[in-house]
PAFI-703670 format. One line per 3 residues: number of its first residue (from 0); for each residue x, y, z of C-alpha. Coordinates in steps of 0.2 Angstrom, whole numbers, always signed. Layout:
# residues N
NUM> X Y Z; ...
This chain:
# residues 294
0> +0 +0 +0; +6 +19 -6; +10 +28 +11
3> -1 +46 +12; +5 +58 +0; +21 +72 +9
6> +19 +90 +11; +28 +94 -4; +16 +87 -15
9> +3 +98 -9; -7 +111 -17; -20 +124 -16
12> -38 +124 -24; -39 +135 -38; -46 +153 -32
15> -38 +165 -43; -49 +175 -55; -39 +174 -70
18> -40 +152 -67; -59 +155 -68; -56 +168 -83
21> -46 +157 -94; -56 +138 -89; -72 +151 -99
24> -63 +157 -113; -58 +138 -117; -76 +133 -116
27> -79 +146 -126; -67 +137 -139; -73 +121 -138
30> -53 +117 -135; -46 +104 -121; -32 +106 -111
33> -18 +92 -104; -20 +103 -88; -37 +95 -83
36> -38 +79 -95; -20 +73 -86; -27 +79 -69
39> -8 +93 -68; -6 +97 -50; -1 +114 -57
42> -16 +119 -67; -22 +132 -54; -2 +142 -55
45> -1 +141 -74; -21 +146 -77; -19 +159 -66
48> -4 +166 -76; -16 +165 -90; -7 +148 -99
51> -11 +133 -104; -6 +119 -112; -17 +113 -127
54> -24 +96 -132; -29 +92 -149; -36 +77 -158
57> -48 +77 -146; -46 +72 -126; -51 +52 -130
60> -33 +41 -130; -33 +25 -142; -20 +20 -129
63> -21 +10 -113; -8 +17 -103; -6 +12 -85
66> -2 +29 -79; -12 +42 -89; -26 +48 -82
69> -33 +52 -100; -49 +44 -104; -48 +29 -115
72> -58 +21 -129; -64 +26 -146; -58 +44 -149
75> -72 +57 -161; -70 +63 -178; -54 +76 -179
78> -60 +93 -180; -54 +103 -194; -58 +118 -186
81> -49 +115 -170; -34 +124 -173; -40 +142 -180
84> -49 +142 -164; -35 +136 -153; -24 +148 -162
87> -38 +161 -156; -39 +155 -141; -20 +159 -138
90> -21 +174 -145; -33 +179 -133; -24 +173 -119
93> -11 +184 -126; +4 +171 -129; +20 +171 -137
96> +25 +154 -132; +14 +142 -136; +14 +121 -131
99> +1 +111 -141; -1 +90 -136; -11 +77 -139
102> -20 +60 -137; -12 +48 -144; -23 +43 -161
105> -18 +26 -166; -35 +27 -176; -27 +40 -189
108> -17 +35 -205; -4 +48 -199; -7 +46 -180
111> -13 +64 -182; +3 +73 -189; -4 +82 -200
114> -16 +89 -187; +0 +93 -179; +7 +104 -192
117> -8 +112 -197; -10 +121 -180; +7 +127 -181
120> +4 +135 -196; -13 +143 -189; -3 +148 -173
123> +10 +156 -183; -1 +165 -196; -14 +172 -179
126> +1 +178 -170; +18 +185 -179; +34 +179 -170
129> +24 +168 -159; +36 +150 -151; +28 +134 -154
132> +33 +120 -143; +23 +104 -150; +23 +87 -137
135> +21 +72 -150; +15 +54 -148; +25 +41 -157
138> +16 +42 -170; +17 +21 -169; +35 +24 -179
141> +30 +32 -193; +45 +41 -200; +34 +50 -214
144> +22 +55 -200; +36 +63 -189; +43 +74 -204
147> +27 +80 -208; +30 +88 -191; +47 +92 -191
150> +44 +103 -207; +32 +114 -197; +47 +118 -189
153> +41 +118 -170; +53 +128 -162; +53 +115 -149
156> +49 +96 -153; +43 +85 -136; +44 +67 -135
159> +43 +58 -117; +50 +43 -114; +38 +45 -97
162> +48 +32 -88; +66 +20 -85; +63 +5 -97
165> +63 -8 -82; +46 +1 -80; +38 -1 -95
168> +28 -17 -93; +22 -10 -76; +15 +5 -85
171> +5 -7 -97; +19 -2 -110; +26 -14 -124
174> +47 -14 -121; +50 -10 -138; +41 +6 -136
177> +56 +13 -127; +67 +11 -141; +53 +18 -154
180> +54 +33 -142; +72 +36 -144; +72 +31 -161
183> +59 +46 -163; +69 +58 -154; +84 +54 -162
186> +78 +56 -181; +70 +72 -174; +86 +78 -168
189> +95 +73 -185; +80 +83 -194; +87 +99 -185
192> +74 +98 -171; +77 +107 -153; +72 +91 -143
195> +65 +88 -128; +60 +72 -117; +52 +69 -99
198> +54 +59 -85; +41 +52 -70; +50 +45 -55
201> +42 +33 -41; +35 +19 -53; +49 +8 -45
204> +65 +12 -56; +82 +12 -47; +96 +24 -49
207> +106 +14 -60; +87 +15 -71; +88 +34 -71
210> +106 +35 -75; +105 +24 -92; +89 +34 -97
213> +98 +52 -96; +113 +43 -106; +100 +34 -120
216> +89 +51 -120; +106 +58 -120; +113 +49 -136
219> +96 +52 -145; +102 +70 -145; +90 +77 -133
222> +94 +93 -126; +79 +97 -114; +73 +86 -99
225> +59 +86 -85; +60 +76 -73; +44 +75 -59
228> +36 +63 -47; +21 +51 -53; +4 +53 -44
231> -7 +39 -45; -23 +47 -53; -35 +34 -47
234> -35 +17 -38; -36 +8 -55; -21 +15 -60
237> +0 +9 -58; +4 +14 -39; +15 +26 -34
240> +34 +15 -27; +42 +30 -20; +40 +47 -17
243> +55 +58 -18; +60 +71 -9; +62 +86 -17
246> +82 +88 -13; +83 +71 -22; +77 +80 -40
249> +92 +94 -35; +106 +80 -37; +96 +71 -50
252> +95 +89 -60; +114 +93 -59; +118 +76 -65
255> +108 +78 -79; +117 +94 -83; +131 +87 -80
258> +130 +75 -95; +126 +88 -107; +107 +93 -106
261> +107 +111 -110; +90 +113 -99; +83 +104 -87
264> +65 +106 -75; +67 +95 -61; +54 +94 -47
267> +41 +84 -38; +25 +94 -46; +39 +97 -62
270> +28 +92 -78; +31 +89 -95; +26 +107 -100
273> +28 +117 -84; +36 +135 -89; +41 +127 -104
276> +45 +144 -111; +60 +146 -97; +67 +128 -100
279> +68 +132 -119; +78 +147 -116; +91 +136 -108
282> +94 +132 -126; +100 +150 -131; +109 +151 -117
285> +120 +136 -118; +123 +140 -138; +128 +160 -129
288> +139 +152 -117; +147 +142 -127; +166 +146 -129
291> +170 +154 -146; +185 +141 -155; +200 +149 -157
């Protein structure tokens, strides 16, 4: 049984008036968010800063995983006007750094890549100079599917590997998926793409787990990383192994950076997207910093 969750895990009701302001403008839009379809401990902060992180394709998942708490089963029709509105949507929100996700849609010839790039085109032609930061499914391997994105030219391209691979089959995920993972990020990266990859701890991995997954995600070109603690979203969900503290994402952050990443968020309520804008700019700044050759 999963001892009670610590203190640092917890977090206030949402009371702020812009979180109430932005939750109507989204109905308003017909749009979903990750923040309330993934249950993000950090919904009320970011809505109350007036961001959000987008959902496309729907808020139904052709996938089963154990960790997700994204409803499951047969997904609706993709809506062709769902990205001029989401683009509207962030216009009115008054964005300049966009990050647009999605349920995974096993159901679609190009697992939805082609939604993809369409809403970074509308993003892009609603609001000049906007950043668009786009957090991809696998695309079930599809290398013609993953171009289609990559030639949108996301200025940041997401990819979690969501877990260690000795945790894979507790999470309800084929092995081989981790690979396909790193083979994504890794044609990504070769394409020219800023790449980023996520982390959940607690599931049950071990250090030595952790270590090889920053080398792999490492090798795969990846350059941003979160790292964050897995909630259990309900009982019928994986359970939580471990909570760690939060000094324990401070040493496992400076390792990270220490192999290379030019960015890492690492935290217990750290999610895939949180201030996605700030971890990107570690980007710049380790290209800055980088000592002229002589």
């Amino acid at each position: 049984m999963t001892s009670p969750k610590p203190p640092w895990l917890k977090v206030r009701f949402p009371s702020d008036e812009a979180f109430f302001s932005v939750s109507a403008l989204l109905e308003r839009h017909g749009l979903h968010t990750v923040c309330r379809s993934a249950r993000c401990p950090n919904i009320g902060e970011c809505w109350a800063e007036r961001t959000a992180t987008f959902l496309i394709l729907g808020d139904v998942c052709t996938r089963g995983c154990a960790f997700c708490a994204v409803a499951k089963g047969r997904p609706a029709a993709v809506d062709p006007g769902e990205p001029g509105r989401l683009a509207e949507a962030a216009a009115s929100l008054g964005l300049g750094y966009v990050v647009v996700t999605s349920v995974t849609r096993d159901d679609l010839p190009d697992g939805g890549a082609g939604h993809y790039a369409a809403t970074i085109g509308a993003l892009r032609r609603r609001i000049p100079g906007v950043q668009v930061e786009v957090l991809i499914p696998d695309f079930g391997g599809n290398p013609e599917a993953l171009r289609t994105v990559t030639e949108a030219a996301p200025d940041v391209l997401a990819h979690n590997l969501e877990a260690t691979a000795s945790v894979y089959p507790r999470i309800n995920r084929p092995a081989g998926h981790y690979r396909r993972s790193l083979d994504l990020l890794r044609r990504a990266a070769a394409d020219g793409a800023v790449v980023k990859s996520g982390l959940m701890l607690g599931l049950g991995e071990t250090e030595e787990d952790i270590e090889g997954a920053f080398a792999d995600l490492r090798e795969a070109g990846c350059r941003l990383l979160t790292l964050g603690q897995y909630l259990q979203p309900t009982r019928g969900h994986a359970p939580v192994a471990r909570y760690y503290p939060p000094e324990d994402f401070v040493r496992l952050k400076r390792r990270a950076l220490a192999l290379g990443f030019a960015g890492v968020a690492a935290g217990p309520l750290v999610r895939s997207s949180y201030r996605a804008r700030e971890l990107a700019a570690g980007v710049s700044r380790a290209v800055e910093d980088r000592p002229c050759a002589s």
